[in-house]
C-alpha positions in Angstrom: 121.8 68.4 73.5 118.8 66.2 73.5 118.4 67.1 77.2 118.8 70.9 76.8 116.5 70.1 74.1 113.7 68.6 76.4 114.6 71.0 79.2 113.6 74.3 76.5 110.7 72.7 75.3 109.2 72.5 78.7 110.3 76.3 79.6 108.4 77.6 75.9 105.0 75.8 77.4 105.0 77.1 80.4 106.3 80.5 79.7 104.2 81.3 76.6 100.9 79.2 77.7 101.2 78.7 81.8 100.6 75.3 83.0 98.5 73.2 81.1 95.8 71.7 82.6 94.0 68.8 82.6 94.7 65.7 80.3 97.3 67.4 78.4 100.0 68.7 81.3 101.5 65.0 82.1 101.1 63.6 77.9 102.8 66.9 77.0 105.2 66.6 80.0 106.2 63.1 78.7 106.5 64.4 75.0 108.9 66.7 76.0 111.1 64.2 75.8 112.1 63.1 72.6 112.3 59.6 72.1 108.7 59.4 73.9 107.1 62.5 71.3 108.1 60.2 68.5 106.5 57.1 70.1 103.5 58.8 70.4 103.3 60.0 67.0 104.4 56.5 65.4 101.9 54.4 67.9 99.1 56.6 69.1 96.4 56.4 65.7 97.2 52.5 65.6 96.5 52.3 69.4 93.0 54.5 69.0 92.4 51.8 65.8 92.6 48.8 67.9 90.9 50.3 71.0 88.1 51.0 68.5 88.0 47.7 66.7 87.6 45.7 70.9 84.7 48.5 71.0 86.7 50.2 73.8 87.2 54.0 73.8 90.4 55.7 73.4 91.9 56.6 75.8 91.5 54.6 78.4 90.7 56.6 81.8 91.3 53.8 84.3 94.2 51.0 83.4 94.5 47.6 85.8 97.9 45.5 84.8 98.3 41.7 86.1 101.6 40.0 85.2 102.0 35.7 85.9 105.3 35.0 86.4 105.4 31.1 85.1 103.4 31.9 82.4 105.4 34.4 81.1 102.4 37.2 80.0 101.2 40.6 81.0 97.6 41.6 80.5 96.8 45.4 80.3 92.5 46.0 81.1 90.9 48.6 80.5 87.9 50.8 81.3 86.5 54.4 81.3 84.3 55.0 84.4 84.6 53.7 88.4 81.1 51.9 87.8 82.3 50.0 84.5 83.7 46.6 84.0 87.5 46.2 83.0 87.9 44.6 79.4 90.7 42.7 78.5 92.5 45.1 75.7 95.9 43.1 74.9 97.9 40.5 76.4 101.7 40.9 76.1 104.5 37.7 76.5 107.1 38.7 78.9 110.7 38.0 77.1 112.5 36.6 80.3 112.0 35.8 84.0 114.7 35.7 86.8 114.2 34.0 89.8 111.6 31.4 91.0 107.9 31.7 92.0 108.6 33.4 95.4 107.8 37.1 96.6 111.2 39.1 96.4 112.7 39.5 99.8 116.3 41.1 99.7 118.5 43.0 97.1 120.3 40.7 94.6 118.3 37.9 95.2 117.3 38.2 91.2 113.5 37.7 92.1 110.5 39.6 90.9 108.1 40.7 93.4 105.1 39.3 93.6 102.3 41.2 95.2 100.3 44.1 94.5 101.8 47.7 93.3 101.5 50.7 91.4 103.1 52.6 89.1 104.7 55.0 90.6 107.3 56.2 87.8 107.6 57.0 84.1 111.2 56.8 83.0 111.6 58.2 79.4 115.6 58.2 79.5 115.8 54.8 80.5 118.8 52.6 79.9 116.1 49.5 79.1 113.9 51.8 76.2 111.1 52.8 78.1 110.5 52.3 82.0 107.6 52.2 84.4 108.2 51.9 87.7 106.6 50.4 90.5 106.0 50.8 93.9 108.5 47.7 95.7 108.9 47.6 98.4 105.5 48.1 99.4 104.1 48.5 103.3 104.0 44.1 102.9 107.7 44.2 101.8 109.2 46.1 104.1 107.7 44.2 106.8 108.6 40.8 105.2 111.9 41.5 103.7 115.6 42.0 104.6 114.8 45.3 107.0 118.3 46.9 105.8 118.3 45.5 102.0 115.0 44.9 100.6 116.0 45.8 96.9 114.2 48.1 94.6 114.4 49.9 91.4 111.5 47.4 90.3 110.5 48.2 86.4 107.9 46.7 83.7 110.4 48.1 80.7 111.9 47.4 77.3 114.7 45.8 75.9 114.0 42.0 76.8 116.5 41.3 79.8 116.2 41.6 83.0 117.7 40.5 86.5 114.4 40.8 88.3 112.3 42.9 86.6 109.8 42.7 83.7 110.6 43.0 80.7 108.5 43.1 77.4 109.6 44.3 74.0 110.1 48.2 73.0 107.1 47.4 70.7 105.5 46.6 73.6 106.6 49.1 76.3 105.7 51.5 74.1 102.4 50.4 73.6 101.9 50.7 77.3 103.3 53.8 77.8 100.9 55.8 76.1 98.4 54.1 77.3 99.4 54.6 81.1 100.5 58.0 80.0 96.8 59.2 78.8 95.6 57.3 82.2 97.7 58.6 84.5 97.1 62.1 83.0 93.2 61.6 83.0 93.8 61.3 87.0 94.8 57.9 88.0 97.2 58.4 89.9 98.1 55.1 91.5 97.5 52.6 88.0 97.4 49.1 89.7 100.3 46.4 88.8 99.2 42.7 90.3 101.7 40.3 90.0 100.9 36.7 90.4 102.7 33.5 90.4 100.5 31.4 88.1 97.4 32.2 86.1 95.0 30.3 89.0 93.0 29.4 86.2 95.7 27.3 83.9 95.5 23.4 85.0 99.2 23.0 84.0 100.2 26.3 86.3 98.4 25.0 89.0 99.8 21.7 88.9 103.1 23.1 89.1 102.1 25.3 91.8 101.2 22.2 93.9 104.7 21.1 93.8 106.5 23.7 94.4 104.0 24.4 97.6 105.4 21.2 99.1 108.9 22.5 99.5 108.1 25.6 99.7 105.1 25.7 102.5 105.5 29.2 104.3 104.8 30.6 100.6 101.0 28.9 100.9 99.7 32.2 102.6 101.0 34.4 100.2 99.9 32.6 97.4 96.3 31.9 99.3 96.1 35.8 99.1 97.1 36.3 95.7 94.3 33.6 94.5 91.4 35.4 96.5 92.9 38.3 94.8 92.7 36.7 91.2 89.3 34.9 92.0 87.6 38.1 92.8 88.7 40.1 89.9 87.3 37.0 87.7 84.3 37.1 89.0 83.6 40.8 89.1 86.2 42.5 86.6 86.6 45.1 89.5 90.5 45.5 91.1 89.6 44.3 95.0 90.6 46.7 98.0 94.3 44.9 99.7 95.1 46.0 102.8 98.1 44.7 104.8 97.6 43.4 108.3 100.4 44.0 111.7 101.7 40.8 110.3 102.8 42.2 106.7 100.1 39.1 105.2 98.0 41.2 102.4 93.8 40.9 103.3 91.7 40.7 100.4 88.5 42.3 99.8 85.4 39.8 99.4 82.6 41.5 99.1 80.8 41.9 95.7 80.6 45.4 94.5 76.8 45.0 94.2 76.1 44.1 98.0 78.4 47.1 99.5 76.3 49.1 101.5 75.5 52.7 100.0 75.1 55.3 102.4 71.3 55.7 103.3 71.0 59.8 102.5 73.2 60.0 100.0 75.1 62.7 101.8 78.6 63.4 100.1 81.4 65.4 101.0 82.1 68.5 99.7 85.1 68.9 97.5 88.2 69.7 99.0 91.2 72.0 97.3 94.5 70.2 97.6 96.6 73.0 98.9 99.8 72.4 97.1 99.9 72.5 93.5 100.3 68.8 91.7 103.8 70.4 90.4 105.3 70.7 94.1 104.2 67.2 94.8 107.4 64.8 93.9 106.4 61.9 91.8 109.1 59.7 92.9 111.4 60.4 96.4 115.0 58.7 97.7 112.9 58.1 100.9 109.4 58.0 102.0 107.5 60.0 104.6 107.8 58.3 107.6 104.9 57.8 110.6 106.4 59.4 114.2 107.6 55.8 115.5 107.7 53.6 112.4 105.5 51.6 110.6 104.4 49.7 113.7 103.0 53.1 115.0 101.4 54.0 112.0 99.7 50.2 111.7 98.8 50.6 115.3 96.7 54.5 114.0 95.2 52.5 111.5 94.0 49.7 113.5 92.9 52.1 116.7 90.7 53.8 114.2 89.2 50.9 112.4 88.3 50.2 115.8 86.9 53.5 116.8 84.7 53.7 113.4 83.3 50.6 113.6 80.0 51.5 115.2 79.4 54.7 112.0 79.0 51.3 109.8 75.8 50.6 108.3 72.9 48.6 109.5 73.8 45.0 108.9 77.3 45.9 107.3 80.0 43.5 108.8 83.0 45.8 106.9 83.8 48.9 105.0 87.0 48.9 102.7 88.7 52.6 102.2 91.7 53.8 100.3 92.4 57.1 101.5 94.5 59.8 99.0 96.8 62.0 101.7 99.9 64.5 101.5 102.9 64.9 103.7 104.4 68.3 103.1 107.7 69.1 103.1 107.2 69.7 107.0 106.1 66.9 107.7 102.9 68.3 108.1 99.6 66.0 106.9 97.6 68.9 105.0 95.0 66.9 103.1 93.4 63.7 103.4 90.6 62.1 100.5 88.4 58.9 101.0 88.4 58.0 97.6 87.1 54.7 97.9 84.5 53.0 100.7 83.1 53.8 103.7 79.8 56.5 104.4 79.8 59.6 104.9 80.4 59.5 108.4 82.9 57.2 108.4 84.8 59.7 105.6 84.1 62.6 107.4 86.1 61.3 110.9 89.0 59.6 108.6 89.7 62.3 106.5 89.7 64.4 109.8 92.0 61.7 111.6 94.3 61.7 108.7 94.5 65.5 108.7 95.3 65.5 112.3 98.1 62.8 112.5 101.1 64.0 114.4 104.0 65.3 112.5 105.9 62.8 110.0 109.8 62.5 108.8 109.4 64.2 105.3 110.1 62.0 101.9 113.8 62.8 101.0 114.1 63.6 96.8 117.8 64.0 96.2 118.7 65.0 100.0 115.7 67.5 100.1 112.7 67.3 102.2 109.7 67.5 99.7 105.8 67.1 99.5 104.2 63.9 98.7 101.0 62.1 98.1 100.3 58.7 99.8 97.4 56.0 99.3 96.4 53.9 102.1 93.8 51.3 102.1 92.6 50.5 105.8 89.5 48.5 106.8 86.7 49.3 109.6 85.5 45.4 110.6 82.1 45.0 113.1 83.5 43.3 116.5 81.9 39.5 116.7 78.5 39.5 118.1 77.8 43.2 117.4 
């Protein structure tokens, strides 16, 4: 009944008011759902109260998560604008942990990833209270991990149990629901999870850290990564570009946001028109879109034009870091490709063009149908030595 009930609501505001736009379709979309309309209405004027007493506007637009595993908490940041600062709006305590320090590297091993992610799922009916999902395995993990098993289904949810996932309290996940909710309907689309093993900056986490390094010393480069990771966002409360090498090691940005070269004329773009409407776009698939000859192929693109672009950078610019927005269609077909982040405006104009022109992929799979869907990629153009 409650289904039916959801499933009517949706077909009344579309049928009487067409799809609504804006901040609204993906908040309403969510309320549609029972159990999530009444968390809304039971946490959304306390949540405006305590964004107003931090001095932080409701809602946030952009949301940046970081989870540390031995220390058993979950921050949620905050901020409103690209050029801003994150602040620091609530830390929650994770209820349980399964698993060690360790990235997760095969289904059943109990271990929570550790690495960096987005949410790529709100789950309203789930078993655990709330549910969001993220995006494990990532282009690292299905490098690194069992090629056949890697594990999945990956949650920050309710409930307070887990058997490798992370779990907060319903008071919690609610909280962060409809704060991700208004986010992801204000247009971020890919709302950063970083999980860590430690917080680099507790004495006692590092200590223990150092131990478990010494039996554990293929984990060093992994961890090394994470830290340059956590360093950077210390210093310049801005989430750093990751990119994932042929290797599957992650490669952290390291250049502060105030020295990255802005191009000369200020040339931009023009705005493109994605061609498929966001509601043919699947939010979550059974399989992924798949490069013609694998991830290896699709690494070996990437590299071949990081190479390629490397003389558009700017004068005295040793690296540009870009996360390019793209779409697969249910043919396979790339039909629009974004810089959103990095680069110039030549170096945009040849990778959106690139991107657009890649050869034909295997379409994502949602329930044994080919459908469209929308990818980020972060890539990186690198000056040759002595250039």
């Amino acid at each position: 009944m409650n289904k039916l009930k959801s499933i009517l609501a949706i077909f009344i505001v579309f049928f009487f008011f067409g799809p609504v736009s804006g901040q609204n379709s993906f908040v309403d979309y969510q309320k549609s759902f029972a159990k999530v309309a009444d968390v809304f209405r039971r946490k959304e004027d306390t949540l405006r109260k305590q964004f107003e007493a931090k001095g932080l506007k409701w809602p946030a637009k952009y949301i940046y998560i970081r989870s540390f595993k031995y220390d058993s908490q979950l921050e949620v940041w905050v901020k409103n604008s690209t050029s801003e600062s994150f602040k620091l709006f609530k830390t929650f305590k994770i209820c349980a942990m399964a698993g060690s320090l360790g990235p997760k590297r095969m289904s059943g091993d109990y271990q929570v990833p550790e690495g960096f992610y987005y949410i790529n799922e709100f789950k309203p009916n789930s078993t655990y209270h709330l549910s969001l999902g993220l995006n494990y395995p990532n282009s690292s993990d299905r490098m690194l991990s069992d090629s056949l098993y890697p594990g999945g289904d990956i949650y920050i949810h309710g409930s307070c149990v887990t058997e490798g996932c992370i779990p907060i309290t319903n008071d919690q996940i609610e909280d962060l629901y409809v704060i991700t909710s208004y986010a992801r309907a204000m247009g971020q689309d890919y709302i950063p999870v970083h999980i860590f093993p430690i917080q680099f900056n507790n004495p006692r986490s590092v200590s223990y850290l150092e131990r478990f390094l010494k039996i554990y010393r293929n984990y060093k480069t992994l961890t090394d990564n994470l830290e340059a990771a956590y360093n950077y966002f210390e210093k310049y409360k801005q989430v750093p570009v990751v990119m994932v090498n042929a290797k599957g090691d992650y490669l952290v940005e390291n250049v502060a946001p105030a020295e990255k070269k802005v191009d000369k004329v200020q040339r931009t773009l023009p705005e493109k028109k994605i061609p498929i409407p966001e509601s043919e776009l699947a939010k979550v698939v059974n399989n992924q879109p798949v490069y013609p000859g694998g991830l290896k192929a699709f690494q070996s693109f990437l590299d071949e034009t990081g190479r390629e672009l490397a003389s558009l950078l700017d004068e005295g610019q040793r690296a540009a870091y870009l996360v390019v927005d793209y779409i697969i269609d249910k043919e396979g077909k790339p039909v629009y490709a974004r810089v959103v982040k990095g680069g110039n405006y030549d170096i945009n104009e040849v990778v959106e063009k690139k991107f657009e022109n890649m050869p034909t992929w295997k379409p994502a799979i949602r329930q044994e149908q080919p459908v469209a869907f929308r990818l980020k990629q972060t890539m990186v153009i690198e000056a040759t030595p002595g250039s």
